[in-house]
C-alpha positions in Angstrom: -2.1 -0.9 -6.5 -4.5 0.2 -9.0 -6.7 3.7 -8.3 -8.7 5.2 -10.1 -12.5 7.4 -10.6 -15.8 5.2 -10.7 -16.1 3.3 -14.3 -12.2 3.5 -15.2 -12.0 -0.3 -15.1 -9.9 -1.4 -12.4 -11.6 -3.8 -11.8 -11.2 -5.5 -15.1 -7.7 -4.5 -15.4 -6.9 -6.4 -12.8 -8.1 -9.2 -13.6 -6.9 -9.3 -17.2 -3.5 -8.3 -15.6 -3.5 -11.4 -13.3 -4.8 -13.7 -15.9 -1.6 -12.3 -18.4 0.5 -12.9 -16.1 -0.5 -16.2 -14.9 -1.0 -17.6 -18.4 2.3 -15.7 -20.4 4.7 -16.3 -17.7 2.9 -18.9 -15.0 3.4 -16.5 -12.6 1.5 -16.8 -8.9 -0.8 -13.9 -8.8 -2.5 -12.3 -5.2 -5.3 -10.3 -5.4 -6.4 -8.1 -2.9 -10.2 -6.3 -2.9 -11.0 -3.2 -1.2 -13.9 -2.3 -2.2 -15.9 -2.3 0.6 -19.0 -1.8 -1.5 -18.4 -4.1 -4.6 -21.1 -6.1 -5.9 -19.3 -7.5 -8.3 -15.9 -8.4 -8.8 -14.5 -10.1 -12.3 -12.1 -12.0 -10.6 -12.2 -14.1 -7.5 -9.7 -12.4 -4.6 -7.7 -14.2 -2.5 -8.2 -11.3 0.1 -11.5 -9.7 0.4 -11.9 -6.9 3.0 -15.8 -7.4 2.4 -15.4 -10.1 4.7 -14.6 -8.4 7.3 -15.8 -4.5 6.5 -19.1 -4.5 4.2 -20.3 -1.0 3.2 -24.1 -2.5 2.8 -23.8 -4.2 6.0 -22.4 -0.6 7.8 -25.4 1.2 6.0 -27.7 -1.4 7.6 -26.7 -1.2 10.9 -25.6 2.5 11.6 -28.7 3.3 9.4 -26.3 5.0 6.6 -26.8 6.2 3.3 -24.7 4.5 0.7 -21.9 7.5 0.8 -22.3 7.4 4.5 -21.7 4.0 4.6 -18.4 4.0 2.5 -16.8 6.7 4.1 -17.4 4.9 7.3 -15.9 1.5 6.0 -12.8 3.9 5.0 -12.8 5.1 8.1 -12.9 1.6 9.4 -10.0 0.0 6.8 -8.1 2.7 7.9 -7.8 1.7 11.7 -7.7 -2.1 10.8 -4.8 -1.0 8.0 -2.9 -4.6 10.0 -5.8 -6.9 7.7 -4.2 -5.8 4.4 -0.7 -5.8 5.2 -0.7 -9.1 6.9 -1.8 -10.3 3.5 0.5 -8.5 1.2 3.3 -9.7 4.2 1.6 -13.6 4.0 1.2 -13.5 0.0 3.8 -15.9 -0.8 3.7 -15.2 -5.0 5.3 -13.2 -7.2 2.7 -10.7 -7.9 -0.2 -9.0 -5.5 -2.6 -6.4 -7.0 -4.4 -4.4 -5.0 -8.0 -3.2 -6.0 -8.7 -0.1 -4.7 -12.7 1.3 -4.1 -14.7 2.7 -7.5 -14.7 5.8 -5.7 -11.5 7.2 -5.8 -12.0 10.1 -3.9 -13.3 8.2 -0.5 -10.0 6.4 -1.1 -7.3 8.8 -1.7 -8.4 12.2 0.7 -8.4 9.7 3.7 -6.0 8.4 6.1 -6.0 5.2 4.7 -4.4 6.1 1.2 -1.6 7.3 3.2 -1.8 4.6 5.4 -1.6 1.9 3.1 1.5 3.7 1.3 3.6 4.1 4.1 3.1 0.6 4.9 3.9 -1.2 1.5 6.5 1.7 1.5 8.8 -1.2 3.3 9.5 -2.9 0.0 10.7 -0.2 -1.6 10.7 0.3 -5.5 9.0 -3.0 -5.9 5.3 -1.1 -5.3 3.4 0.8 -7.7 0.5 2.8 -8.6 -1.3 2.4 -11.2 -3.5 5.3 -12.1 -6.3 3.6 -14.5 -8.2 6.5 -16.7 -10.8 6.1 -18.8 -10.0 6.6 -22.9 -13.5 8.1 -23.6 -12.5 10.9 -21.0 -9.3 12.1 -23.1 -11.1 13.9 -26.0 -8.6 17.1 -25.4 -5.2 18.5 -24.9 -6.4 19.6 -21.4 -7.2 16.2 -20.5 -3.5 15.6 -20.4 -2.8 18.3 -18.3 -5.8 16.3 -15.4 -3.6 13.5 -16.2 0.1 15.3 -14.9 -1.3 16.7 -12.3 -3.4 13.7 -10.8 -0.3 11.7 -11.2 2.0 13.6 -9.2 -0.9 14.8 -6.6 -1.3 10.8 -6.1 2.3 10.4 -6.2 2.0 12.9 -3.5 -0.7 11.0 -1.1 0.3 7.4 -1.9 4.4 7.9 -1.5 5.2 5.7 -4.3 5.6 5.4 -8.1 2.5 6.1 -9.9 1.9 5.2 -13.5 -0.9 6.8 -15.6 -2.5 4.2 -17.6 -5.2 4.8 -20.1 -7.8 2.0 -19.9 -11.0 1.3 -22.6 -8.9 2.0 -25.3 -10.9 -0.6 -27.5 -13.8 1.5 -27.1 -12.2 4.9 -27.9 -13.3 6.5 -31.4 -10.7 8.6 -32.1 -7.4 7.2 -31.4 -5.6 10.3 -32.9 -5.6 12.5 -29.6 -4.9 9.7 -27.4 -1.4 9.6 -27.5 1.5 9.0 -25.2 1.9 11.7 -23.1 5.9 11.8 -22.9 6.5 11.3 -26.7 3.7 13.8 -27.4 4.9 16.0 -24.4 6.2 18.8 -26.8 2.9 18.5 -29.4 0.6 19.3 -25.9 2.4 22.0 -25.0 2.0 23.5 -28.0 -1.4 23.1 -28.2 -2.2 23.9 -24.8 0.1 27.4 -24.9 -2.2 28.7 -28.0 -5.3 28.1 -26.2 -5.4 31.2 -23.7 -4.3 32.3 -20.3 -5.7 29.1 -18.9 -4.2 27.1 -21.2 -0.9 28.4 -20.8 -0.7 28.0 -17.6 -1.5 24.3 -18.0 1.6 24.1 -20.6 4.0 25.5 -18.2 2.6 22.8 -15.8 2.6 20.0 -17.6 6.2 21.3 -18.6 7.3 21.7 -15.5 6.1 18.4 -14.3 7.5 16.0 -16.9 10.5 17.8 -16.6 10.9 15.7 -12.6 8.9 13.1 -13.2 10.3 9.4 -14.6 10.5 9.1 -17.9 7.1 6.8 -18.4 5.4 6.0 -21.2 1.4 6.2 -20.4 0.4 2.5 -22.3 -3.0 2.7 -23.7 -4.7 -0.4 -22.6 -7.6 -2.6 -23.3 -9.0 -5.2 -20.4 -11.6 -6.7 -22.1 -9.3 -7.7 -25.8 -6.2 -7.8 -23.3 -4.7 -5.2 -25.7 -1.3 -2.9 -24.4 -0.1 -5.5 -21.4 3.0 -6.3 -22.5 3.6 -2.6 -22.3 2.2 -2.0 -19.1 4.3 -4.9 -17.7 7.4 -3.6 -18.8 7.0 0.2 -17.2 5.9 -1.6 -14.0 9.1 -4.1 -14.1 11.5 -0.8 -15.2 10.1 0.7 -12.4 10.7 -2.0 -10.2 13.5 -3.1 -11.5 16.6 -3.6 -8.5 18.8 -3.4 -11.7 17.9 0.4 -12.4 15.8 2.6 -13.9 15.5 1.0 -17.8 13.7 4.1 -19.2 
């Protein structure tokens, strides 16, 4: 399941994801839309709530503003939660990803994050999260702090594995503070203690956090030159893994 704010690229992830997978491995790929507001979509799902709940449509007939209208369609996934799972249960492949709405907010703080969780929470370890950020939105030390914490609040909300994934990296100028936030775990801290009250606090967080949390890498990606993948793949399939956690 990818989530993620507006303009992060899940999207485009997902469909670079599904056509690496499909072309690397010949793999059967499922996608799964909902984005009840999309109006454009880089890869062609094979289940599209838009058929059956369209944001435009809702702000048409209940005479809605556009943030009226996606809450509403939310609201409306939520008690029609049966349309998604019978297709994850109908899939038939080997892979489904799930595209979540650009707005991740109208997504998560409803009932049918939660929802949704608890019922792919039946498969167990084989669901994930994939929590897509944006590269040119990690320009400091505090930015890795947002990251911790949004991780474990989704892991929170969603019940399941979540892996932080930093997206755009193609576009990002300066690669040297975008790092990977485990192997660079110590250098934040260090960085964030000197910083003040506030950002001491954040160093005892992120301390405190990675300290529980699986021991996963955060892959910096690219969807558009396909760049960072391989690594992706193999945190979601050590993740997955019925053999074990690989880390």
């Amino acid at each position: 399941m990818f989530v993620g704010p507006a303009g992060s690229g899940k999207s485009s992830l997902v469909h670079a994801y599904s056509k690496w997978l499909s072309e690397e491995f010949g793999l059967r790929v499922y996608k799964i839309n909902l984005d009840t507001a999309a109006e454009y979509i880089p890869y062609q799902p094979d289940f599209d709530i838009r058929v059956y709940i369209d944001a435009h449509r809702i702000a048409k007939e209940l005479r809605l503003g556009p943030n009226g209208a996606l809450v509403k369609s939310m609201e409306m996934l939520s008690e029609n939660i049966e349309l998604v799972t019978k297709a994850v249960d109908n899939a038939g492949t080997d892979f489904i990803l799930i595209d979540t709405p650009g707005q991740m907010e109208v997504f998560i703080f409803r009932d049918v994050a939660y929802k949704l969780g608890q019922s792919l929470g039946k498969y167990g370890r084989e669901v994930v999260a994939i929590f897509v950020i944006d590269g040119e939105v990690v320009k400091r030390y505090e930015d890795y702090a947002f990251i911790a914490v949004m991780s474990v609040a989704l892991q929170a909300r969603l019940g399941i594995d979540v892996v932080p994934v930093i997206n755009k990296i193609d576009l990002v100028r300066d690669l040297s503070i975008v790092g990977d936030v485990i192997s660079d775990v110590e250098e934040i801290v260090k960085r964030l203690s000197t910083s003040g009250t506030y950002g001491e606090m954040l160093a005892k967080i992120v301390n405190m956090i990675w300290l529980y949390a699986k021991a996963t890498r955060v892959p910096r990606v690219s969807a558009r030159s396909m760049q960072g993948l391989e690594e992706l793949h193999r945190i979601v399939h050590e993740l997955t893994c019925s053999c074990g956690d690989l880390t």
